[in-house]
C-alpha positions in Angstrom: 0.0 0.0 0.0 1.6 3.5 -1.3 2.2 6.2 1.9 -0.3 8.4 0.0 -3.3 5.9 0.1 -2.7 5.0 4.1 -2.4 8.6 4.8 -5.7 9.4 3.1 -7.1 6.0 5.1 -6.3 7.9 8.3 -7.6 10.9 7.0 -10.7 9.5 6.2 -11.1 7.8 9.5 -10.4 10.8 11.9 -12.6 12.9 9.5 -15.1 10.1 9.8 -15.0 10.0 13.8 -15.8 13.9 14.1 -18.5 14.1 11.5 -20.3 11.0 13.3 -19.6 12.4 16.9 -21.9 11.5 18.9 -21.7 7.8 17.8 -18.2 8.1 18.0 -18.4 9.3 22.0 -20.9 6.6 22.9 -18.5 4.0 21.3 -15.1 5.4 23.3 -17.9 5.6 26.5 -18.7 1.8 26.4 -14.8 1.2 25.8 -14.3 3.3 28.6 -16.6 1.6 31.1 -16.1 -1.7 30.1 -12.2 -1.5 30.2 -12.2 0.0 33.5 -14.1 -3.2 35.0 -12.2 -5.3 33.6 -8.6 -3.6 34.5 -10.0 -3.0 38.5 -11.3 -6.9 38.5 -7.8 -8.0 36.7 -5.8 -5.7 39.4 -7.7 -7.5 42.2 -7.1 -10.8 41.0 -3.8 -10.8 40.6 -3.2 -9.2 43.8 -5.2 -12.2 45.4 -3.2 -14.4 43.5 -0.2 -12.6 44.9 -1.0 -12.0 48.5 -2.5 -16.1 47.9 1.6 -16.7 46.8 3.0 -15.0 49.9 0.2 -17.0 52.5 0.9 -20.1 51.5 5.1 -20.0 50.8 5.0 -18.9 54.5 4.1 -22.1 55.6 6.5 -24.3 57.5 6.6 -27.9 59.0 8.5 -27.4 62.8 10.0 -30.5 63.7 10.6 -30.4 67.5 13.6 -32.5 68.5 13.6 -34.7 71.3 16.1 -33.6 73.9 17.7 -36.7 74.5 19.2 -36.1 71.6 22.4 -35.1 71.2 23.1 -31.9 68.9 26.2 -33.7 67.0 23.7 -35.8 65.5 21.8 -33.0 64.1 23.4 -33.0 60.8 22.9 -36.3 60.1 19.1 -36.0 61.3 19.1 -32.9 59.0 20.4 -34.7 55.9 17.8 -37.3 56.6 14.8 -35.0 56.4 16.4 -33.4 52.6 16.2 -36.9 51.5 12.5 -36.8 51.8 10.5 -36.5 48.9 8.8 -32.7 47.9 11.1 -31.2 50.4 12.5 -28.7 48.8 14.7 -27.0 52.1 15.4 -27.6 55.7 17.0 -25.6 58.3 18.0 -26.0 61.8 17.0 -23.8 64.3 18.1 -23.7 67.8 15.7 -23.2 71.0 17.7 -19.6 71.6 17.2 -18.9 68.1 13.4 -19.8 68.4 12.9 -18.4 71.5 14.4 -15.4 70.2 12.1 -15.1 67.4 9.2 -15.7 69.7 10.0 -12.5 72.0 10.5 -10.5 68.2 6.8 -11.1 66.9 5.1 -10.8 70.1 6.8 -7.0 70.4 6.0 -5.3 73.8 4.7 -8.4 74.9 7.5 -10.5 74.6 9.8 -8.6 76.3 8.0 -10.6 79.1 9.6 -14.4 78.2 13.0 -12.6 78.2 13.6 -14.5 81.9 12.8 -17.5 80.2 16.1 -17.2 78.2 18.0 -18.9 81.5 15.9 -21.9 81.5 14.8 -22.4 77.8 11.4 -24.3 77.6 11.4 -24.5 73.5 13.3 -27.4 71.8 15.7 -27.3 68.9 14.1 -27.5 65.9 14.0 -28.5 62.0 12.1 -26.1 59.8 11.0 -28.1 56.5 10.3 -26.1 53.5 8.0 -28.1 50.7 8.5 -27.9 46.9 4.9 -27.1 46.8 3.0 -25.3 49.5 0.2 -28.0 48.9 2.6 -30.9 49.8 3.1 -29.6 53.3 0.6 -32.5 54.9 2.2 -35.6 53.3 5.4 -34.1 53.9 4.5 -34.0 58.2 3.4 -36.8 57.7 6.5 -38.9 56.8 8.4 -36.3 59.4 6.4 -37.8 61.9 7.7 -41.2 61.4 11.5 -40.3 62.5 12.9 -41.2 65.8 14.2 -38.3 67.0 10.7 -36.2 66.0 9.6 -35.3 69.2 6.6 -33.1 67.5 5.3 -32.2 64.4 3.7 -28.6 63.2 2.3 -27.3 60.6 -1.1 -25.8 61.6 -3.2 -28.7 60.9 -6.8 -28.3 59.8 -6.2 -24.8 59.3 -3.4 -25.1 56.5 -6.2 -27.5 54.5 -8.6 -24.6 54.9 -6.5 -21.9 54.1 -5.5 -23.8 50.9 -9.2 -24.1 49.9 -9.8 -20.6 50.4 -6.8 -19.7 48.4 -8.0 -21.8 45.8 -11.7 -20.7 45.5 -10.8 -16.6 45.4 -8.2 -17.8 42.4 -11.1 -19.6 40.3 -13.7 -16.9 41.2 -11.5 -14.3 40.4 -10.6 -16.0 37.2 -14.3 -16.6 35.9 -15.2 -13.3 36.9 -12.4 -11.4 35.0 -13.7 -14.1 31.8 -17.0 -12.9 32.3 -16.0 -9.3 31.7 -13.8 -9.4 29.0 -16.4 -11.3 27.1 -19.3 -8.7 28.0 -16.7 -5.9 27.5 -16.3 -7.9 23.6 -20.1 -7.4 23.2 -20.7 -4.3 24.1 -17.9 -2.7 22.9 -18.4 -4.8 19.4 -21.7 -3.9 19.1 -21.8 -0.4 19.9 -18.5 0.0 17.3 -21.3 -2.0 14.8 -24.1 0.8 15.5 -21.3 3.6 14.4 -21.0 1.4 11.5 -24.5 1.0 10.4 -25.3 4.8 10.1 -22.8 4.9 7.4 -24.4 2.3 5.4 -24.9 4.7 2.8 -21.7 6.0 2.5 -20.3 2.7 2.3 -23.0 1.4 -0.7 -21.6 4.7 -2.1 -17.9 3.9 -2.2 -18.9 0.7 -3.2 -21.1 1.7 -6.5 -18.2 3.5 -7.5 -16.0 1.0 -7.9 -14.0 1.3 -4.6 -12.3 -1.9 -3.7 -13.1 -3.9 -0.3 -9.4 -3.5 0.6 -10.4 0.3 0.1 -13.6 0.7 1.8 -12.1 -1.4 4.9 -9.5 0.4 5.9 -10.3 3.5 7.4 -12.6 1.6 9.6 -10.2 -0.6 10.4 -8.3 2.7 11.9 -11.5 4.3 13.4 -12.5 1.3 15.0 -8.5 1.0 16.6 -8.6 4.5 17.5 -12.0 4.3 19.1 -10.9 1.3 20.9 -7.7 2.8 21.9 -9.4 6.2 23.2 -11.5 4.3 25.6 -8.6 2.7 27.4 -7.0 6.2 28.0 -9.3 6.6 31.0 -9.4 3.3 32.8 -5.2 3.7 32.5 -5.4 6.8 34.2 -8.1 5.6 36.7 -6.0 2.4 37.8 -2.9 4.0 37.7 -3.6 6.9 40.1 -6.7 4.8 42.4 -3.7 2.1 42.6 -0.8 4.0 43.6 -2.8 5.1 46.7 -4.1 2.1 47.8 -0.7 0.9 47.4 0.7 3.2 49.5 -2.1 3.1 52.2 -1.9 -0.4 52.7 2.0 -0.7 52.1 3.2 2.3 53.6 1.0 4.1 55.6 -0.8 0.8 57.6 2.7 -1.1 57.8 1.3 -4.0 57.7 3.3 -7.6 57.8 0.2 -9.2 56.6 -0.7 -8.2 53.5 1.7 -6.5 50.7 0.2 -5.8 46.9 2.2 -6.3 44.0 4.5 -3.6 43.1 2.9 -0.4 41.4 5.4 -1.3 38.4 5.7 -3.8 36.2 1.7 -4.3 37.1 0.7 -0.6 36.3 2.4 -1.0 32.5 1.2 -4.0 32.0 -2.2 -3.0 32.9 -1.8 -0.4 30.3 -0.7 -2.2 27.5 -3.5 -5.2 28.1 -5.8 -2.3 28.2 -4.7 -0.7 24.8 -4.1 -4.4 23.5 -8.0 -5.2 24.0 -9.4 -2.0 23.6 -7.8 -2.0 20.1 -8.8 -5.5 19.2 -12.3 -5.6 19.8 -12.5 -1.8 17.9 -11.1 -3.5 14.9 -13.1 -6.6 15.3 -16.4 -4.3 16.0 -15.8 -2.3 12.6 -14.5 -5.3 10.4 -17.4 -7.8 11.0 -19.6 -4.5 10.8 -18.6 -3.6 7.7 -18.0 -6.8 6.0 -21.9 -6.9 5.8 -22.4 -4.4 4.0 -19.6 -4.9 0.9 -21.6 -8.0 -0.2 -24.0 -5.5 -2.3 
């Protein structure tokens, strides 16, 4: 295609979106609404799935050691437990190291078992990592079963639930997000097709004439990105500023150890371009099946 001919195709299309503007405003308004469901319900997911990540590689089998055991042996017992299958690390952990880390996460409080640190209650410990968070209660299991295993803990019962949980929001949040970007297709689509059929004339016209299909398609095909495109400008903007401050109120401002979104960046730019990517898609797709109806004259 000569420079000349695709310049006059965008020239044709932007003169096209001003003279039909109204049409051309509801079209980039049902982009616009639809896209900005769909990028707040993707944000939300994926920070589920994120914050689901961090829940479940924080848990930890605790093998408690029985004290008549004697520490040179620990090695060996810890070799022992890496042999296991779907254990992906193990690490040792001394009673003054976990008493320690007791006192630490209590705060305040736990400046209170500081006289414990003369008579020691805990008992040395294993910590098992699992290859897969969802391995963790076979992997206790067979823990269980060694000799110098005094206890076993992984939060039984509630690990299973929290795993469910975990699960459910993931699947929800996946259909959910489906469910949108398939409404978004058919409203956007359709909307795009009603821009479309007000220019049925024009295009029987063009048509009569002796334009080509190749011809006549075009400059829809670049109205139909544009109009798509335009409607993602505002959910970008929405996301991108509502984000950054719930970010920073629930990373910064509540300092919480509990839950931590995903970082403002890469999310925020790949938000964007997902945006742009589908807004531009079903634009296209809206004016090409739209105007494909009307070239069989």
């Amino acid at each position: 295609m000569k420079i000349r001919t695709l310049k006059r195709h965008f020239v044709e299309a932007f003169k096209s979106m001003g003279r039909n503007g109204w049409m051309s405003f509801a079209s980039i308004s049902a982009v616009t609404v639809t896209l900005l469901l769909v990028s707040v319900f993707l944000a939300i997911l994926l920070n589920i799935n994120y914050i689901a990540s961090q829940i479940e590689d924080d848990v930890q089998i605790r093998a408690y050691i029985e004290r008549t055991e004697k520490p040179e042996s620990y090695d060996g017992y810890k070799q022992e437990l890496e042999k296991l299958g779907k254990v992906k690390e193990v690490e040792y952990q001394s009673k003054e190291e976990g008493l320690d880390e007791l006192i630490e996460s209590l705060g305040d409080e736990g400046k209170a078992f500081s006289s414990l640190k003369n008579e020691n209650p805990l008992r040395d410990a294993f910590i098992i990592y699992t290859e897969k968070p969802q391995d963790t209660a076979a992997v206790a299991k067979e823990v269980e079963k060694f000799k110098f295993v005094n206890k076993v803990e992984y939060g039984k019962g509630t690990v299973e639930k929290l795993f469910k949980v975990t699960d459910v929001a993931r699947n929800v949040g996946i259909v959910l997000v489906l469910g949108l970007v398939f409404t978004a297709m058919f409203l956007i689509s359709n909307t795009i097709k009603l821009t479309i059929v007000t220019r049925r004339r024009e295009i029987e016209i063009m048509k009569l004439v002796g334009a080509t299909n190749g011809f006549i398609r075009w400059p829809f095909f670049i109205e139909g990105f544009a109009l798509g495109v335009a409607g993602a400008v505002l959910p970008i903007v929405v996301i991108t500023v509502g984000y950054q401050a719930i970010f920073d109120i629930v990373n910064q401002k509540l300092g919480t150890v509990f839950i931590e979104l995903l970082p403002v960046t890469p999310l925020i730019p790949q938000l964007a371009l997902l945006m742009i990517l589908i807004g531009g898609v079903i634009g296209v797709w809206g004016s090409l099946t739209s105007v494909r109806k009307f070239l069989k004259i």
